[in-house]
C-alpha positions in Angstrom: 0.0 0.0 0.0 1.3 3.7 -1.0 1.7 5.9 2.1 -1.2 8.7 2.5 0.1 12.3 2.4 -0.5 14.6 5.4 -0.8 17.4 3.2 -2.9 17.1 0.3 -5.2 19.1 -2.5 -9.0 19.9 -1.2 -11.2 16.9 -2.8 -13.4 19.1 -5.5 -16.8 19.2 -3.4 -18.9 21.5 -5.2 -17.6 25.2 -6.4 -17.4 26.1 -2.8 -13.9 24.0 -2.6 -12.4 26.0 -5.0 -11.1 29.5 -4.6 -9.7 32.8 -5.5 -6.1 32.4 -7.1 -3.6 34.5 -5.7 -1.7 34.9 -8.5 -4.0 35.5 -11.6 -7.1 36.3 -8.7 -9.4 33.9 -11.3 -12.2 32.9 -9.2 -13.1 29.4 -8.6 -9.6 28.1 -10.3 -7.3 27.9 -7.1 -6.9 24.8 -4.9 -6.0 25.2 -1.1 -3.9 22.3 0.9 -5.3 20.4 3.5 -4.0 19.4 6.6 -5.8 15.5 6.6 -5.0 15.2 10.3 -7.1 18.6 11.3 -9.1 18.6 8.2 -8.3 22.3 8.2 -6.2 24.6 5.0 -2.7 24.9 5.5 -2.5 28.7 4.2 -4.5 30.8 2.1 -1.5 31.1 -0.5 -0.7 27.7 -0.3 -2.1 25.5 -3.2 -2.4 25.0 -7.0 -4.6 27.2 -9.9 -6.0 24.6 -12.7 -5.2 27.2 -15.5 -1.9 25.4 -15.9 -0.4 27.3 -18.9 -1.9 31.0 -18.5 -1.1 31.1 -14.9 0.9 27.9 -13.3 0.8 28.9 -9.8 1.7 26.1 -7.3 2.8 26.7 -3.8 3.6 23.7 -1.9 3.4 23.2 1.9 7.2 22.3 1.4 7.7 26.0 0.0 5.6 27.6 2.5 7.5 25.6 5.5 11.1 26.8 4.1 9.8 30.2 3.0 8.6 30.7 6.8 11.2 28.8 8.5 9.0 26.6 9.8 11.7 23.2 10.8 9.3 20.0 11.6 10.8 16.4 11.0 9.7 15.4 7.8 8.2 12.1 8.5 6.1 14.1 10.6 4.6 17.2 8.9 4.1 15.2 4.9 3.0 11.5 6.5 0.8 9.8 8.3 0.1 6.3 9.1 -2.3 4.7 6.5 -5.6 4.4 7.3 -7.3 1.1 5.8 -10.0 2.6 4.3 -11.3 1.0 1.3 -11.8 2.8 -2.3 -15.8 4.2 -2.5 -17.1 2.2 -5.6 -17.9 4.6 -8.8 -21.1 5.9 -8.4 -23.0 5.5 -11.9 -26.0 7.6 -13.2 -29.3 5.4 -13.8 -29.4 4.0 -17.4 -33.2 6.1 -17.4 -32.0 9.4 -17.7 -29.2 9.7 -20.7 -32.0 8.3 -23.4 -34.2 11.2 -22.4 -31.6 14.1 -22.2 -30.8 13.0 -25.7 -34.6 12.9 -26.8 -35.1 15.9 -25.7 -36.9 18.6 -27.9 -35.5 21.7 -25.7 -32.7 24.0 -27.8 -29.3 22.6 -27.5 -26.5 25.5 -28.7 -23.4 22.9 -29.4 -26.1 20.9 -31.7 -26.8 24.3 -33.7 -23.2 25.2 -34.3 -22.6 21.9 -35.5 -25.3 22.0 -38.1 -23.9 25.6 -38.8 -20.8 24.1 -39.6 -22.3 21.2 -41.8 -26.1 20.0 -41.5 -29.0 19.1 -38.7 -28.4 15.1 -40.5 -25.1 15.1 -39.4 -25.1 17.3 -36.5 -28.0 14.8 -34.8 -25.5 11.4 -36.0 -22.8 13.1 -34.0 -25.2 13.5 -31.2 -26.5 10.2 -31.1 -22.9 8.5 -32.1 -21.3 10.1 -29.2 -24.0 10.3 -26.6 -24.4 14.2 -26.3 -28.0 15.1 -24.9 -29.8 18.4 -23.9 -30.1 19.8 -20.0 -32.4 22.5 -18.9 -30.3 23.6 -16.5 -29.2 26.4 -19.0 -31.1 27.8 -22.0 -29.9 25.7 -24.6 -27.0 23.8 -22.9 -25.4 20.7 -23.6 -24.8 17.5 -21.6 -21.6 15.3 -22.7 -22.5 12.1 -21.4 -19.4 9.8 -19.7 -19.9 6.1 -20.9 -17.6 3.3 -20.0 -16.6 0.2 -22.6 -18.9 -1.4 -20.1 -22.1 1.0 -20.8 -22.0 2.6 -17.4 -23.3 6.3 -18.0 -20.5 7.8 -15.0 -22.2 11.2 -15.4 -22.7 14.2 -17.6 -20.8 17.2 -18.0 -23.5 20.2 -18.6 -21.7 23.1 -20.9 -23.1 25.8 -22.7 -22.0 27.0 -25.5 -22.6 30.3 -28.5 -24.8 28.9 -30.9 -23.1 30.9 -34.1 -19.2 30.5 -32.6 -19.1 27.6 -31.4 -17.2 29.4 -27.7 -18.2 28.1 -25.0 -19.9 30.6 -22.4 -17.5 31.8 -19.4 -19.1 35.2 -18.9 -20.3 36.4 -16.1 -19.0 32.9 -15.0 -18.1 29.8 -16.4 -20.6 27.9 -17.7 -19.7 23.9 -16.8 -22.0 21.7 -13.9 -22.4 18.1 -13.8 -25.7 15.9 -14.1 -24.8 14.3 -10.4 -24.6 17.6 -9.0 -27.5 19.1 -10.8 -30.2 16.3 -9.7 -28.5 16.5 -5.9 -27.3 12.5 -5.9 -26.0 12.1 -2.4 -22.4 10.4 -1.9 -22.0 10.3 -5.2 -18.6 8.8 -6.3 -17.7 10.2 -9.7 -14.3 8.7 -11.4 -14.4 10.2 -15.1 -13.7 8.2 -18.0 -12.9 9.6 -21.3 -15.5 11.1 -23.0 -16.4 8.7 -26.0 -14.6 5.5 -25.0 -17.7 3.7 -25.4 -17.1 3.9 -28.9 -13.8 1.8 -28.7 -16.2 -1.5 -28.8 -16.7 -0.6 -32.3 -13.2 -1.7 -33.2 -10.6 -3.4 -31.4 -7.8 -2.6 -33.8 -9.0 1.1 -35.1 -5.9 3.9 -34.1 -7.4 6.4 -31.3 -7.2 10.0 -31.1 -6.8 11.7 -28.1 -7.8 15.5 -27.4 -8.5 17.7 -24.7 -12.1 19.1 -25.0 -15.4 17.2 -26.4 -16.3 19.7 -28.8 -13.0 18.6 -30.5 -13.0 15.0 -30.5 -16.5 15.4 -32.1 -16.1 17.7 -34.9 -12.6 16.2 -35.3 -14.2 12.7 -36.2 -15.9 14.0 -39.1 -12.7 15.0 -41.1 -10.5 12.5 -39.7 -12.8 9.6 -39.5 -9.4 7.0 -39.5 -9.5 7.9 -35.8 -12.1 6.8 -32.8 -11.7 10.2 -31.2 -11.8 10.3 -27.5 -11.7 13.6 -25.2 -9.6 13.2 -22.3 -12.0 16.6 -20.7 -9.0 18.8 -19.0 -5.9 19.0 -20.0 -4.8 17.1 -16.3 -7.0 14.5 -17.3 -4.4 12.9 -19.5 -3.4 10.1 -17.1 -2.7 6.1 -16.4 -5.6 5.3 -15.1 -7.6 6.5 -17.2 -5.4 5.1 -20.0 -5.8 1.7 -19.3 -8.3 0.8 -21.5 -6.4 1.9 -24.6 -4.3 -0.9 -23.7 -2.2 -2.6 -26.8 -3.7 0.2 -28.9 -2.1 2.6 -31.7 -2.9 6.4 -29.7 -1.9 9.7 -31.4 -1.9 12.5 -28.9 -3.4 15.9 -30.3 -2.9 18.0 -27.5 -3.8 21.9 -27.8 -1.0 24.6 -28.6 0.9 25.7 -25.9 0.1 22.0 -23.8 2.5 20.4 -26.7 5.3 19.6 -24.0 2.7 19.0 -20.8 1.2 16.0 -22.9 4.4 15.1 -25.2 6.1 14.6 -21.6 3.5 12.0 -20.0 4.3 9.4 -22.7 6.8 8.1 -20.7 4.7 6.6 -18.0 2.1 5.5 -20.5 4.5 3.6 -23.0 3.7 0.4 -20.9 0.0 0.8 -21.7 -0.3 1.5 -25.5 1.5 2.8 -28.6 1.9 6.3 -27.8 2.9 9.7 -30.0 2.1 13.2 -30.3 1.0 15.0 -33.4 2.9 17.9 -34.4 0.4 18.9 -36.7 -0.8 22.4 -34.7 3.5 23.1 -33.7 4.2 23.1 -37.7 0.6 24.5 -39.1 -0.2 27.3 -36.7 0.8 30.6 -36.8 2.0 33.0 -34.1 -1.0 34.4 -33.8 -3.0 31.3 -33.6 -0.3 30.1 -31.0 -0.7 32.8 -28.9 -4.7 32.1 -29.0 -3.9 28.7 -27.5 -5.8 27.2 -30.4 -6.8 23.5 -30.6 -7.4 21.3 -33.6 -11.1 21.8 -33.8 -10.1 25.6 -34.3 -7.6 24.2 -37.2 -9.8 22.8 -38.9 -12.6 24.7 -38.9 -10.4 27.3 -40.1 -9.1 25.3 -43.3 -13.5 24.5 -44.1 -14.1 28.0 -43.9 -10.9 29.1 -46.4 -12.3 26.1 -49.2 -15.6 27.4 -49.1 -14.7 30.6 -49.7 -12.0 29.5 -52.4 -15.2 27.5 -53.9 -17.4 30.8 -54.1 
């Protein structure tokens, strides 16, 4: 058994766990340390902000010790003795409830951009294909539902998104919930999967495509249909765990500009798992100003429809 840390990041309960960062003062972004004996924070400043590449702030309780002289034996202040507490099991949503979010008539934003972008035929094949349904919880907001190989729905992510842009909505705040949290599920145990890895039943020997955000794997999988394209959902997301049912499988990595060497850097520890590389199409193809947007390959290749059916005109 691994030893248990003394000193760990908040468990994500709700927006309430998540805080001002002091660095880029984002709201809701920064993640205090816990002291697990006292159950109490460690230090206002001491923690991690999720926006990894436009801020990076991480303060550890190791800095915040040396930085205040603060001398404690180390076995002491980062360890405890385990406690032999078993795992929670992975709460699942019931089977009822993703067949009518995706039957729903109520507007859905993501569905009309994608029909902007081609037609309602394909945009409601994509839907269907990759289990994408409709919450009320926002005027015309969209539910990316999370199902296993094994068909268990894990949850829903609720986004909402600019009908005509495709963007999603972070103004006045940042449009993102979760179906557990929405219908109040007590001690509910979610442990994401990727988004899409249902599809991986289709074919056993078919390459896979990895990406950070849904919108892309789904879009992506029209023009590059050689792929299953899964969406790993955060760029931290990207992990062994939930790697291991790519296992023995071809997997290109198409991670977002300026998260080339975050990504290209894990394949190390996932080599043992699956044929791992990382596409350099975005690193060559973009320009500086697209690089400095932070563009991802949805973005690319929208771009490249847009300039043919303007050449076509």
């Amino acid at each position: 058994m691994q030893d248990n840390y003394r000193y760990i990041l908040e468990p994500y309960d709700g927006m309430k766990s998540r805080y001002h960062c002091p660095n880029c003062n984002k709201r809701g972004v920064f993640t205090k340390y816990i002291d697990t004996e006292t159950n109490e924070h460690l230090n206002d400043a001491t923690g991690s902000c999720s926006r990894l590449i436009k801020c990076g702030y991480h303060y550890t309780p190791k800095d915040f010790f040396q930085d205040n002289n603060i001398s404690i034996n180390n076995e002491v202040t980062t360890r405890f003795k385990p406690k032999p507490t078993p795992k929670p099991k992975t709460s699942f949503i019931n089977v009822e409830v993703m067949p009518k979010s995706k039957a729903s008539k109520k507007p859905n934003y993501f569905i009309d951009f994608l029909a902007h972008l081609w037609d309602y035929e394909i945009a409601c094949y994509l839907a269907d294909k990759y289990n994408i349904g409709t919450s009320k919880h926002w005027q015309g907001s969209t539910v990316f539902w999370q199902v296993d190989t094994k068909d268990n729905v894990r949850s829903g992510k609720i986004m909402l998104y600019n009908p005509t842009t495709g963007k999603r909505i972070k103004e006045p705040y940042n449009h993102i919930n979760w179906v557990h949290k929405v219908l109040k599920l007590d001690s509910f145990n979610l442990e994401q999967c990727y988004f899409g890895e249902h599809l991986l039943n289709e074919d056993e020997n078919k390459p896979v495509a990895l990406v950070e955000s849904e919108k892309t794997a789904v879009i992506s999988s029209v023009y590059l249909p050689e792929f299953i394209w899964l969406a790993v959902g955060s760029v931290n997301n990207l992990n062994e765990a939930k790697t291991r049912v790519l296992k023995g499988r071809n997997v290109v990595l198409f991670p977002d500009l300026k998260c080339y060497d975050l990504w290209n850097n894990k394949i190390p520890q996932l080599t043992k798992l699956a044929n791992f590389r990382t596409s350099t199409l975005l690193e060559t193809k973009a320009t500086e100003s697209e690089k400095k947007q932070g563009w991802d390959l949805a973005d690319y290749l929208i771009a490249i429809q847009k300039e043919e059916r303007i050449a076509r005109a």
